[in-house]
N, C-alpha and C positions, 0 to 999 in steps of 0.2 A: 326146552331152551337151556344153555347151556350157561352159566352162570360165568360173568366175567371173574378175573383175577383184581386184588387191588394194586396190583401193582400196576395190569395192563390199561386199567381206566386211570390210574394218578399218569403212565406215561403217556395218553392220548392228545392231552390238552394241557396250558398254564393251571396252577394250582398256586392259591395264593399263602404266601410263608414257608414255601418249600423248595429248598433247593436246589439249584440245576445242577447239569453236565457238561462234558464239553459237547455236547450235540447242543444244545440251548433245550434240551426237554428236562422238566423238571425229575428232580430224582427224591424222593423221599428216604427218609433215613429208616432202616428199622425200627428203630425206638418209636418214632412216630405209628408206623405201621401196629407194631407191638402193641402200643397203648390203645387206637381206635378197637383192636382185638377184643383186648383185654375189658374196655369198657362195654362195647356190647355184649362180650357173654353173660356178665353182672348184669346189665341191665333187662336182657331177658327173662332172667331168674326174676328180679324187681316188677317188670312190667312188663307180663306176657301176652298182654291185648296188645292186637296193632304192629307187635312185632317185624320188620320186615323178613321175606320170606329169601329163603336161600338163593332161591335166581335172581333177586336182584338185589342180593345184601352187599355185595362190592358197589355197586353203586352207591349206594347208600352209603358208607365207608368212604369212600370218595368224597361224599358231599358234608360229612360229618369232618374230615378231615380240613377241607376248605372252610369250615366255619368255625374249627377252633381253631385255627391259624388265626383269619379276620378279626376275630374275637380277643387273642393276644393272650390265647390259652397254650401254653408252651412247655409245660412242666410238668412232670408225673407228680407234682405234690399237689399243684392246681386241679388234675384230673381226679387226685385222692379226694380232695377237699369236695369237687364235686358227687364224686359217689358217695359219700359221707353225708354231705344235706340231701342227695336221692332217698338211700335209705331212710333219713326224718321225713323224706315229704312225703312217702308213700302214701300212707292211713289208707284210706278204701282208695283210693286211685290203684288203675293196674296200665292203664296207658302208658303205650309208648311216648317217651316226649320227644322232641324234636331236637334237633342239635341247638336250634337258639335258645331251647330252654335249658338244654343241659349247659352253655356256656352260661348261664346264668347263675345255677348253681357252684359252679365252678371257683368263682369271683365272690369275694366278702360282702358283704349286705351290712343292712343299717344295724342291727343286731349283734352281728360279730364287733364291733366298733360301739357298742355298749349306747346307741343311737335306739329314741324310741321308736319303734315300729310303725311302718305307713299308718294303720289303719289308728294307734294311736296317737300320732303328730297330727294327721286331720280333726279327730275329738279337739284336740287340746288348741287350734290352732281356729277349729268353730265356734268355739266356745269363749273363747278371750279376744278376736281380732278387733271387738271395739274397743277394748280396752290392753292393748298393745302395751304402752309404756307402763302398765301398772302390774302387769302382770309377770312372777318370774319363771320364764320359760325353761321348759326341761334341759333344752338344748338351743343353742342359737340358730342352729340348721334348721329347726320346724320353724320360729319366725323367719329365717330368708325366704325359704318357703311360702309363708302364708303372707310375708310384703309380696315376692316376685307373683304369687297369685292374685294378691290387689283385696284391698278392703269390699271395692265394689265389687264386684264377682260375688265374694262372699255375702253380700247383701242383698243380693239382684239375682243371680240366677238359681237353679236348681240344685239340689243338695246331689245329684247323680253328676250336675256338670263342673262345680265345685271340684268335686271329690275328683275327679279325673284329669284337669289341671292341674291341682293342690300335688296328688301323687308323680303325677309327671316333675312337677317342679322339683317334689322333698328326693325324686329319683335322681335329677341331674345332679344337684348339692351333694347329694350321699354320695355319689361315683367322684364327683369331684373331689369333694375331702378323704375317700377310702383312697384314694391316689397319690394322697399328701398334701392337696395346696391348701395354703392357710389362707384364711377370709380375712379381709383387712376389715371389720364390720365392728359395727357399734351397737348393741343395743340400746334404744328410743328409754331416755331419762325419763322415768313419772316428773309430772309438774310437784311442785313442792304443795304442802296443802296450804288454806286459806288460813291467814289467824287473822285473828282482828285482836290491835293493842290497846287496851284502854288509853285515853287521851287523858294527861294530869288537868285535878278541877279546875288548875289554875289557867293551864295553858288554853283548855277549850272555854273560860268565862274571855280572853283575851282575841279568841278567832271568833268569838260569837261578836266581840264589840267591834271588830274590826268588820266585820259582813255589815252591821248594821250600819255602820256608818257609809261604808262602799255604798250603801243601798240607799241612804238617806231615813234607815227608820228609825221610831221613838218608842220607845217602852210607854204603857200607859200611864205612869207615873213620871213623865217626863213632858214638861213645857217648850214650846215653839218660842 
């Protein structure tokens, strides 16, 4: 079988983030082209399980292509940054990843943003949600997080289904704020603690005779 061109599959059909001609068929830029190149030969060195094979690696290229467009991966410094966290994820992994994993590395994480890590926002976010207002959180993003997850949740269900809502939640927040928006949010005030003031001798011998008398009683040293 004879291995498509990527050119001739990006001109077959719409390709999203790439732009047309005057025919109305989409036209990709070399650069674009360039870099999908470029990242797969790296990434074969990286991860030689799984690989795709040469008769159908335009395809593939094509479809990688359409998903870091989608994804708002546009930038050879983006694509840097991504082979960059490739090479840290390695460790024993040899698999191919996927384009939507690769735009993932791509894009800043909670980490680059000095934000503590999924698995450590959940610890810290299980361990204090009853005690919320008393507690001071590493970051304010893990409590949005663990409010938008709900106290109950955390009390009720399973530490497997927790954790997979919690991360979903502390994941939108992090993409939200690596994007810039700022939270208009309050962290929950502790209650003040209890004191109790001593009452002067004088004052409480005077709410003591005033009860007594509301009450109609008599000391036992006192006459009807």
């Amino acid at each position: 079988m004879r291995a498509k061109s990527l050119q001739t599959l990006l001109s077959s059909g719409p390709i999203v983030g790439v732009g047309g001609s005057a025919s109305g068929r989409p036209v990709p830029s070399d650069m674009d082209i360039d870099i999908v190149d470029s990242v797969f030969k790296k990434l074969k060195i990286l991860f030689p399980v799984g690989a795709p094979k040469s008769d159908v690696e335009g395809t593939h290229k094509a479809e990688w292509l359409k998903t870091l467009a989608a994804q708002k991966v546009r930038s050879r410094d983006q694509v840097q940054y991504g082979l960059d966290r490739a090479r840290r994820e390695v460790g024993d992994r040899k698999f191919w990843p996927s384009p939507r994993q690769f735009c993932t590395w791509c894009l800043p994480c909670a980490i680059d943003a000095g934000l503590p890590e999924p698995e450590q926002a959940f610890r810290e976010a299980l361990k204090y949600y009853r005690c919320a207002a008393n507690h001071s959180w590493t970051h304010e993003l893990v409590w949005l997080a663990m409010r938008e997850t709900g106290s109950w949740m955390f009390s009720r269900a399973n530490k497997k289904e927790v954790f997979e809502v919690f991360i979903r939640n502390y994941d939108v927040v992090t993409r939200r704020f690596l994007a810039g928006e700022v939270f208009d949010i309050q962290l929950p005030k502790a209650l003040p603690p209890k004191m109790n003031i001593p009452t002067n001798p004088s004052a409480a011998k005077k709410n003591i005779a005033l009860i007594r008398k509301r009450l109609d009683l008599r000391g036992a040293n006192e006459c009807k």
